[in-house]
Residue, then its C-alpha position, 0 to 999 in steps of 0.5 A: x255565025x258565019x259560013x265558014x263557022x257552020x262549015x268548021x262545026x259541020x265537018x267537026x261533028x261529022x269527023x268526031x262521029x266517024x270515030x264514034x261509029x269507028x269504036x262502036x262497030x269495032x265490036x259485036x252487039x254482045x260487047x256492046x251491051x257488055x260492061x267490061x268493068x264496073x269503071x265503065x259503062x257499056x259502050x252502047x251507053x256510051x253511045x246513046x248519052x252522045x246522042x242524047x246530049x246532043x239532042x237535049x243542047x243542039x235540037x231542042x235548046x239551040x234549034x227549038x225542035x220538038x224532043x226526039x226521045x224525051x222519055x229516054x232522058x233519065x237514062x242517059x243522065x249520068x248523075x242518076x245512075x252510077x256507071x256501075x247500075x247502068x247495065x240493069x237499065x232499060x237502055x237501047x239496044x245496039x240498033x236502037x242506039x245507032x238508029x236514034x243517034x242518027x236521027x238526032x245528026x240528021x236534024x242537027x247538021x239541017x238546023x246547022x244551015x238556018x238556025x239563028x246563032x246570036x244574042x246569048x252566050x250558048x250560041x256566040x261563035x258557035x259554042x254549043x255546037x264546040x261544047x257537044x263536039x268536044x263531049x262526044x270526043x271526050x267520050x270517044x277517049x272513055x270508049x277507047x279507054x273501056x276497050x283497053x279494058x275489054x277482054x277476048x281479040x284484038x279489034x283496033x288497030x292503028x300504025x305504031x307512033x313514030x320513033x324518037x328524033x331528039x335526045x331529051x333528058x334532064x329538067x328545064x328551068x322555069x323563072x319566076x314570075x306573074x304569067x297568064x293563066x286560062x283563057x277569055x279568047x278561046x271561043x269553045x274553051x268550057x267554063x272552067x278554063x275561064x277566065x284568063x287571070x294573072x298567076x304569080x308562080x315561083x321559079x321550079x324546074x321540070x323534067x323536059x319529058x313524062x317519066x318513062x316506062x324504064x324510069x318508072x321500072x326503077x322505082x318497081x325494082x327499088x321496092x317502091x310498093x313495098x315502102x310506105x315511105x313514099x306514099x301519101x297515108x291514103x294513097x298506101x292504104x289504096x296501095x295495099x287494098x288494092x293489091x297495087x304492084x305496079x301500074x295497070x295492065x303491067x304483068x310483072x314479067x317485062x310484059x304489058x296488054x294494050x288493046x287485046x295484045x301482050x307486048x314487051x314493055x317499051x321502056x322509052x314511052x312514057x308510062x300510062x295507067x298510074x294514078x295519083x298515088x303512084x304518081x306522088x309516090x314515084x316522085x317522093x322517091x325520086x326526091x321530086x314531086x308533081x308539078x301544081x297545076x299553074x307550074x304545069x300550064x307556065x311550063x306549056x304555055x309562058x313564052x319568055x321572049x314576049x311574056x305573053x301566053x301561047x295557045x299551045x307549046x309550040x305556039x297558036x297554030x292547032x296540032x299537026x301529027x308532027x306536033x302531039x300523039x293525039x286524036x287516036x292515030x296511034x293505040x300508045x304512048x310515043x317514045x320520048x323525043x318523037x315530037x321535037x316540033x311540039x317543045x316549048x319555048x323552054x325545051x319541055x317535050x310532049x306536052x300536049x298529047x301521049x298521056x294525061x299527066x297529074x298534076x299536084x292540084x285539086x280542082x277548083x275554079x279560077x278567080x271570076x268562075x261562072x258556071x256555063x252552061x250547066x253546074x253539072x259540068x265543072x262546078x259540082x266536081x270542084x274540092x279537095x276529091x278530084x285531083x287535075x290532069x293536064x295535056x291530053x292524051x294519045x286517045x284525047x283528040x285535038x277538038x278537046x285539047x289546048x293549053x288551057x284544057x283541064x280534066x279532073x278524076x279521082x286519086x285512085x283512077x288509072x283505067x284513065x291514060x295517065x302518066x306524069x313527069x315531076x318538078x322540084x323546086x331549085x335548090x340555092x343558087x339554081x334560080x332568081x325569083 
């Protein structure tokens, strides 16, 4: 691992942690230990789990150093215990918590300087150190998430994303062809973004931006909640158990909440805080339907000048706030058209970052699938339960971020930052195949 490496991994770990310390002290030890919802974990779960995979991959796997807290392992082990059981446990307190995630960073960032990273796959070009990176971020976005859904004052703040600065409407034709699909060279890409592999996708068109909150109105205002006619048979049996009028935190009256503050709608950002079912529905409605997963990635990735696949929309340079709404810099989605910089080759906005967007595909392995390093983490989610989301959102930060990035929940789920946009295919004498 060279210098530079260890220095990269260095300064990730310690930026990621910033944020980490930044969404756990933003509150006090009571809404710590609180859980805001039977979703979610309390935030000081959620903090000791970094800590502890972080001690069970970086100290004692990587490093060879003797456990920390190994008689804390099964508590943070998030397939023993449902996030719904973890408030019953004997969990660390908030000092505790701070205190043991802090020991754990002390003994990672020394073995960082002198630990032997080569000869098996865990270590090359530091993947174990990208993997636990990319985890705490990801948990990071859950904590954001759980303080979306906590009550009482505001306690987050951050500068308004900026304004849009180009027109975006319409769709965007997307030919037909073979593209390459996932990744063999992204060096801290997770087992299920590999391998890269041809995919044949037929030509579709796709809108050049997410469905915004005003497109999404129309379809509240239209009775699309009350007419079965556009929901799948699971997604309106959720509908009416769940009493769904309208996407989450939405009160009905041009109003929404977002991080303690009630708001007038902005009816130019996309809409975030629907699930798949609302998401398929609004489509159907619209004469539309969502994108397949592949049809998603051509779209963000397939260059038609050289035929090759970028790393990002805009190309293979990482983000720049003048390319995405990542990373937290801002506590919403971005208006459609603030991020002229980050279209693709093809005119399609805002791919990467704002919101999570569902796709219509289940999530599964590509050809030539390896589970790595651990089945827990991809493998055991695989089938028809889990549907994919692409692009990350304004709380995904741009560590845990790429083209090839795939994340997965549940049909129902929408305390998540999800949105969408449609595709269709082209009607006769729209497209060549």
């Amino acid at each position: 691992m060279s210098t530079g490496l260890r220095e990269r991994a260095a300064a990730e770990l310690t930026r990621t942690r910033q944020r980490s310390v930044g969404l756990t002290d933003a509150v006090d030890d009571d809404d710590l230990v609180r859980q805001h919802s039977r979703l979610m974990s309390p935030l000081v779960w959620d903090l000791a789990h970094i800590g502890n995979q972080e001690e069970l991959w970086l100290v004692r796997d990587v490093g060879g150093r003797e456990p920390v807290r190994a008689d804390i392992d099964q508590l943070y082990d998030a397939f023993k215990h449902p996030r719904g059981e973890r408030p019953q446990l004997p969990l660390l307190g908030p000092a505790e918590a701070r205190a043991y995630v802090r020991t754990v960073r002390e003994k990672v960032l020394d073995l960082l300087d002198s630990v032997e990273l080569a000869g098996r796959p865990l270590v090359e070009q530091g993947f174990a150190f990208g993997m636990i990176i990319q985890h705490e971020q990801q948990h990071d976005e859950t904590m954001l998430a759980t303080h979306q859904l906590r009550t009482g004052d505001p306690v987050l703040v951050a500068v308004p994303p900026p304004r849009s600065r180009a027109i975006v409407a319409g769709e965007a034709l997307i030919p037909g062809g073979p593209f390459e699909m996932g990744t063999s060279l992204e060096p801290w890409a997770l087992d299920n973004e590999r391998p890269a592999h041809q995919v044949h996708v037929p030509p579709f068109l796709i809108d050049r931006a997410p469905v915004t909150n005003a497109q999404y109105q129309a379809f509240v205002d239209a009775g699309g909640y009350d007419d079965p006619r556009w929901w799948t048979g699971r997604g309106w049996a959720h509908r009416q158990e769940a009493g769904l009028t309208g996407p989450a935190h939405w009160h009905g009256d041009g109003t929404y909440t977002r991080f303690g503050r009630r708001e007038p709608i902005v009816g130019d950002e996309p809409v975030v805080h629907v699930n798949w079912y609302e998401a398929s529905a609004y489509a159907a409605w619209a004469g539309r339907r969502l994108p397949t997963e592949a049809e998603w990635e051509k779209a963000a990735r397939f260059d038609p000048a050289t035929g090759r696949s970028r790393r990002f929309p805009w190309g293979d340079e990482d983000p720049t706030p003048e390319h995405a709404n990542l990373g937290q810099r801002h506590l919403s989605p971005a208006p459609v058209g603030a991020y002229p910089a980050g279209a693709s080759p093809a005119g399609v906005h805002q791919l990467i970052g704002d919101v999570w967007e569902w796709t219509g595909s289940p999530f599964g392995g590509y050809p030539g699938f390896r589970a790595f390093p651990y089945r827990e983490y991809s493998e055991v989610f695989f089938g028809d339960d889990h549907r994919v989301l692409r692009g990350g959102s304004f709380g995904t930060d741009a560590a845990a971020c790429r083209g090839t990035f795939r994340n997965w929940d549940y049909p129902i789920r929408r305390q998540i930052f999800s949105g969408f946009r449609c595709a269709r295919d082209p009607r006769p004498g729209e497209a060549a195949g």
